[in-house]
C-alpha positions, 0 to 999 in steps of 0.5 A: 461522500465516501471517506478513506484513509491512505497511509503513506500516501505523502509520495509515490504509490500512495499519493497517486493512490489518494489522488485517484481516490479524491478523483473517484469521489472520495474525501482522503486522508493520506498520512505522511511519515513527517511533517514536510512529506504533509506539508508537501502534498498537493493542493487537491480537492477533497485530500487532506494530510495527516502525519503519522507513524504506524509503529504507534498503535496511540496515534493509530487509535486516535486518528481512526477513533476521531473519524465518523465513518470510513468507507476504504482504508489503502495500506501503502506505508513501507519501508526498505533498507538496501545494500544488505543492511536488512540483515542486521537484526535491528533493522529487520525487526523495524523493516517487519514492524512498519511493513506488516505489523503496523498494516495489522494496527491500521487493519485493527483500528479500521474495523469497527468503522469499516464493518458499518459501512461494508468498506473495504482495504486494500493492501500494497504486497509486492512482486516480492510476496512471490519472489526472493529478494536475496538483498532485502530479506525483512522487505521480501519477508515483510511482502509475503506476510502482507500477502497471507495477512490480507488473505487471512483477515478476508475470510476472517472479515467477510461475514461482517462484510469487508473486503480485503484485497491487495495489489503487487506491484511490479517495477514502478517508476518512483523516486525509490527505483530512481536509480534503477531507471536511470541506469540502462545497464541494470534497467534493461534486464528489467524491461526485457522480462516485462513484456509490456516493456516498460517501466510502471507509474504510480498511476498504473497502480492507483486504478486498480487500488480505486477499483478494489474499493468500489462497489464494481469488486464488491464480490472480491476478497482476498486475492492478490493483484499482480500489477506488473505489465506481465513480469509474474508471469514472464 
């Protein structure tokens, strides 16, 4: 049985991830940011929590070397801070760390293991690796490095056969966009520049996260997949 990592995979994208994963065959690890995002996930075959911190490069190294093999490792651990507080330098410098230095520590940790199996990573970008986002500075700039990191570790990764891709979600319907989605007044420009017309789920980004660790992509690295009914291209 193939074997995969998800961090952040207590809620949201990531557990719709794991999900799909353990759905596709896979024996899941999704790691929670506490012990009650663990405690909370679902009861599915195959899935299993673990909490972790990915700004502790120990924890990391302990979780990926207490593993025989890994065949995908799913980055979806994040973190933003709205209404402006991401220009407080404080809180930029810990929005940079978790979203893209600790992908970099995981990426690190899960090489060995992945350059044995030819596995693959996938990283979660954002339609903000393409587009600013005038209140959310370390998170818009957070999102374009996860974009130039995953093509940099592709070419730098290929010849030891690992794939490393990433997805970058449009508007998708989770608790972090609750209000958004309740509120039609600020919801309706949304829609109207997504020609498909509606909100994202979880699961609209889980398929092509599976699909990019499957060996259906296995000629498939370093590209960044919109998954935005449309909205880049609007």
């Amino acid at each position: 049985m193939k074997r995969a990592i998800v961090t952040g995979g207590g809620r949201g994208i990531g557990l719709a991830v794991a999900i799909a994963l353990c759905e596709a065959g896979y024996e899941v690890i999704a790691t929670g940011v506490d012990a009650a995002e663990v405690t909370a996930m679902p009861q599915v075959k195959g899935l299993s929590g673990r909490v972790l911190d990915v700004r502790d490069n120990d924890a990391i190294t302990a979780l990926f070397n207490g593993l025989e093999s890994l065949d995908a490792l799913v980055n979806c651990a994040g973190l933003i801070r709205r209404g402006g507080a991401e220009y407080e330098i404080e809180t930029f410098a810990d929005v940079i760390d978790i979203n893209l230095n600790g992908m970099m520590r995981t990426c690190n940790a899960a090489k060995p293991l992945l350059a044995k199996t030819g596995g693959a990573i996938v990283n979660t970008a954002s339609m903000l690796s393409f587009f600013g986002g005038p209140t959310v500075p370390a998170y818009t700039a957070s999102k374009g490095g996860v974009a130039q990191l995953t093509k940099a570790l592709a070419v730098a990764w290929a010849s030891e056969g690992i794939r490393i891709n990433a997805v970058a979600p449009g508007w998708i319907a989770t608790e972090l966009t609750r209000p958004l989605v309740e509120d039609s007044a600020r919801a309706e420009p949304i829609l109207s520049r997504t020609p498909m017309r509606r909100w994202g789920t979880p699961q609209d980004v889980a398929g092509p996260v599976v699909f990019l660790c499957s060996d259906a992509a296995r000629f498939v690295t370093g590209i960044i997949l919109p998954v935005d009914g449309g909205y880049a291209s609007a």
